[in-house]
C-alpha positions as CSV (number, residue, x, y, z in Angstrom):
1,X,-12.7,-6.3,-35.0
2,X,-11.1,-7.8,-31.9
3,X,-9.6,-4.8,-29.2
4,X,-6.5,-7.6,-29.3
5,X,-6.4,-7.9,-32.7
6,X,-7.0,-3.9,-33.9
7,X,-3.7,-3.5,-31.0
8,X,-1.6,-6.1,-32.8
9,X,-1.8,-4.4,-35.7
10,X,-0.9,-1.0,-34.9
11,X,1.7,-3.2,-32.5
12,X,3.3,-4.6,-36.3
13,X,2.3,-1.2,-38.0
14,X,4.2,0.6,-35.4
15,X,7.4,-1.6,-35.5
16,X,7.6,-0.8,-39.9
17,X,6.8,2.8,-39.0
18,X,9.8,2.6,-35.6
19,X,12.5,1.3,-38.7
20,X,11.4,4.8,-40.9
21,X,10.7,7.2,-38.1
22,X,13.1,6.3,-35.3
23,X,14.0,9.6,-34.2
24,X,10.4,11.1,-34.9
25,X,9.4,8.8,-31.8
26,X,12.7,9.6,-29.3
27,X,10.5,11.6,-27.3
28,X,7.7,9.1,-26.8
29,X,10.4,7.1,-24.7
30,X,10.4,6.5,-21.4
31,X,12.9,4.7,-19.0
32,X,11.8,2.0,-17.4
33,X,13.1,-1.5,-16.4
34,X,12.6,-4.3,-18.9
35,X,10.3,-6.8,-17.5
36,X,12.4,-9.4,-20.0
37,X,15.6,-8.1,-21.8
38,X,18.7,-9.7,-23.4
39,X,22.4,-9.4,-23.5
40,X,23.7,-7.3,-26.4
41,X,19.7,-5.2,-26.7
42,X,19.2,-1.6,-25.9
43,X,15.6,-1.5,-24.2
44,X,12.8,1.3,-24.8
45,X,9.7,1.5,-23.7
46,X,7.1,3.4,-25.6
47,X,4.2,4.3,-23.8
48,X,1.7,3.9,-26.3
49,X,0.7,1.0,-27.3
50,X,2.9,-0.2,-24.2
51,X,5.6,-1.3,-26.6
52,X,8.8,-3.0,-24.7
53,X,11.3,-2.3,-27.7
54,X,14.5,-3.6,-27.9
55,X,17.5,-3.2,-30.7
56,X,20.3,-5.2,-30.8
57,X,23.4,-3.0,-30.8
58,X,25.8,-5.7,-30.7
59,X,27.1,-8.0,-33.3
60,X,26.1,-11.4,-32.0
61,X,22.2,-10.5,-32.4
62,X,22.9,-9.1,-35.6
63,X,23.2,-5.1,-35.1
64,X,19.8,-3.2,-36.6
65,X,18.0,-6.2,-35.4
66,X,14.6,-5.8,-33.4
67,X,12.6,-7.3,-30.9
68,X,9.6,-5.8,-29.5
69,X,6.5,-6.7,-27.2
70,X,2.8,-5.8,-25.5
71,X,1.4,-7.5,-22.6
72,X,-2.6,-7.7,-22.8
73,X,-5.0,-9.3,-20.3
74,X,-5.3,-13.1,-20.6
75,X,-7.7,-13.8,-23.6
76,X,-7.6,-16.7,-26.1
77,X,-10.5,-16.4,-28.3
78,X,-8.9,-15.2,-31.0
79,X,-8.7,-18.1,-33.7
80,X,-6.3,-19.4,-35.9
81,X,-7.6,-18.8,-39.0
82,X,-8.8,-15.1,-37.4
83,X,-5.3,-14.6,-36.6
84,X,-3.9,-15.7,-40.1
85,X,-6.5,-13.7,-41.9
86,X,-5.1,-10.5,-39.6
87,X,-1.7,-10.9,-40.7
88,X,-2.5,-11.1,-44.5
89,X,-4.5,-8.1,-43.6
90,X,-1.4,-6.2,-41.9
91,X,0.6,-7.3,-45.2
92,X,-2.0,-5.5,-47.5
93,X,-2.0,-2.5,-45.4
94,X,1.7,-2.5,-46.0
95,X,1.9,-2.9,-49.3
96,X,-0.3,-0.2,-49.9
97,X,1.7,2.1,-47.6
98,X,5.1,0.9,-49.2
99,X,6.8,2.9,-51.1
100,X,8.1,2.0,-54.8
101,X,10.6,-0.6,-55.0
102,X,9.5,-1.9,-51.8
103,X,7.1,-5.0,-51.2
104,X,5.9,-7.1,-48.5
105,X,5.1,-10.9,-48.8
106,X,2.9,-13.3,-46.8
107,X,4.9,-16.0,-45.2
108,X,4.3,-19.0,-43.0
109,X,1.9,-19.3,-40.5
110,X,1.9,-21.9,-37.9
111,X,0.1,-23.1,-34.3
112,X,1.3,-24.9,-31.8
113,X,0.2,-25.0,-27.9
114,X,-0.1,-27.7,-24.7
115,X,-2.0,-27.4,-21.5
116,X,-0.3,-23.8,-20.5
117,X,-0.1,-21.9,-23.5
118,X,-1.2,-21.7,-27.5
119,X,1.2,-20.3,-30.1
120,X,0.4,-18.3,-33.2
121,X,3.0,-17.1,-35.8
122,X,3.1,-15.6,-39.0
123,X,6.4,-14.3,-41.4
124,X,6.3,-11.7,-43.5
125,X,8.9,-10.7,-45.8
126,X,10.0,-7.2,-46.9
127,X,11.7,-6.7,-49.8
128,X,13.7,-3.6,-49.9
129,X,15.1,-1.3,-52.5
130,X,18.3,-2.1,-52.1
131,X,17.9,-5.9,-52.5
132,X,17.8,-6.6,-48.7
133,X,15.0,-8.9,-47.3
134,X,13.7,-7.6,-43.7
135,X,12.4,-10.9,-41.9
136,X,9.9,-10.6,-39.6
137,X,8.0,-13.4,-37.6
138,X,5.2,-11.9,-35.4
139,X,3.6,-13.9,-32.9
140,X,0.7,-13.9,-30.2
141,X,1.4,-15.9,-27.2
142,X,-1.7,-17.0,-24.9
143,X,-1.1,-18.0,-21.5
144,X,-3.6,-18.2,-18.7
145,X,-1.4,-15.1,-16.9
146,X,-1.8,-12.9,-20.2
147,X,-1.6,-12.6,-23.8
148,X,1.4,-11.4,-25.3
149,X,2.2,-9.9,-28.8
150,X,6.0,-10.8,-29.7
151,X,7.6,-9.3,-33.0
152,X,11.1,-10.3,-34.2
153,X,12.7,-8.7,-37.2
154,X,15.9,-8.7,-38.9
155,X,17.4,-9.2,-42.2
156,X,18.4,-12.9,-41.6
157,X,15.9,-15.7,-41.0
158,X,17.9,-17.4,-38.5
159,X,19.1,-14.3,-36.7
160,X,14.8,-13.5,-36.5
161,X,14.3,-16.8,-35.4
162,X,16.9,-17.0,-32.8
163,X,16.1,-13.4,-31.1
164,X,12.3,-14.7,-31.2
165,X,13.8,-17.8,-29.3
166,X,15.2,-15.6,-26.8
167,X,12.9,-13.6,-25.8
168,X,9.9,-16.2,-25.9
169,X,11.5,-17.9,-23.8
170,X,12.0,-15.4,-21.1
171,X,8.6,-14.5,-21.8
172,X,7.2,-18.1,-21.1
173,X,9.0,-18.2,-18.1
174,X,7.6,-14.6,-16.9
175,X,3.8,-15.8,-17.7
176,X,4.7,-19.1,-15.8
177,X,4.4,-21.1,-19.3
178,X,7.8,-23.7,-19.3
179,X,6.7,-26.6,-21.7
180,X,7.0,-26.3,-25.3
181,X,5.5,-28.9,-27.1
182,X,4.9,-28.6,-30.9
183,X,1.4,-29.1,-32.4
């Protein structure tokens, strides 16, 4: 298995396992400045995997909302359908980790990319025992500067969406990526 792939994975388990265990992993944080950050998002860093963590803590990014990523080298030969078949993969291994009441669905997938970067991303939904549905759209990003795994989670699909928007953007900016142009 891919060293980028196996890392994304624990990068998506570690993000269910951050929403259980929150205060299990205080001591793992260290202060740092964010290399991208947001208005309205407290910023963690946890040093491994290399997570940049951010919760929103205001009401305009939907409080209990999170947005977390890992910066790897620059590598982009990880296909589409390899990435795809990863994600179904991270959505078995959660289901069989879920507890009862609980389950995790397979969502969308999509590609898109131009001459600076390609853009994988996958939804998953969780339903949880009290009726709520966790969105969460997890995303690499592969730029010639490096490879970046983005995760965006919340329990609206637009709120996920637009805190994904955010911080891709900075992040395309940071990794010298400006263009988006839809595949």
């Amino acid at each position: 298995m891919n060293y980028c792939v196996r890392l994304l994975i624990k990068a998506v388990s570690l993000t269910v396992l951050l929403s259980l265990e929150a205060n299990s992993l205080a001591e793992e944080k260290l202060i740092r400045k964010a290399p991208v950050s947001a208005a309205g998002f407290e910023y963690r860093y946890i040093e491994k995997p290399r997570m940049h963590f951010n919760d929103c803590v205001v009401a305009a990014c939907i409080q209990g909302s999170r947005v977390s990523y890992i910066f790897y080298s620059p590598n982009d030969r990880l296909s589409f359908s390899e990435f795809k078949s990863r994600q179904k993969s991270v959505v078995d291994l959660l289901n069989k980790r879920a507890v009862k009441g609980k389950r995790v669905e397979f969502g969308e997938v999509n590609s898109s990319s131009n001459e600076l970067y390609k853009i994988y991303t996958s939804y998953r939904y969780s339903y949880q025992k009290n009726g709520k549905i966790l969105v969460t759209l997890s995303t690499m990003v592969f730029t010639k500067v490096n490879t970046i795994s983005l995760i965006s989670s919340s329990y609206d699909k637009q709120t996920t969406e637009a805190n994904w928007a955010l911080f891709l953007s900075k992040l395309l900016i940071l990794s010298g990526a400006k263009r988006v142009k839809k595949t």
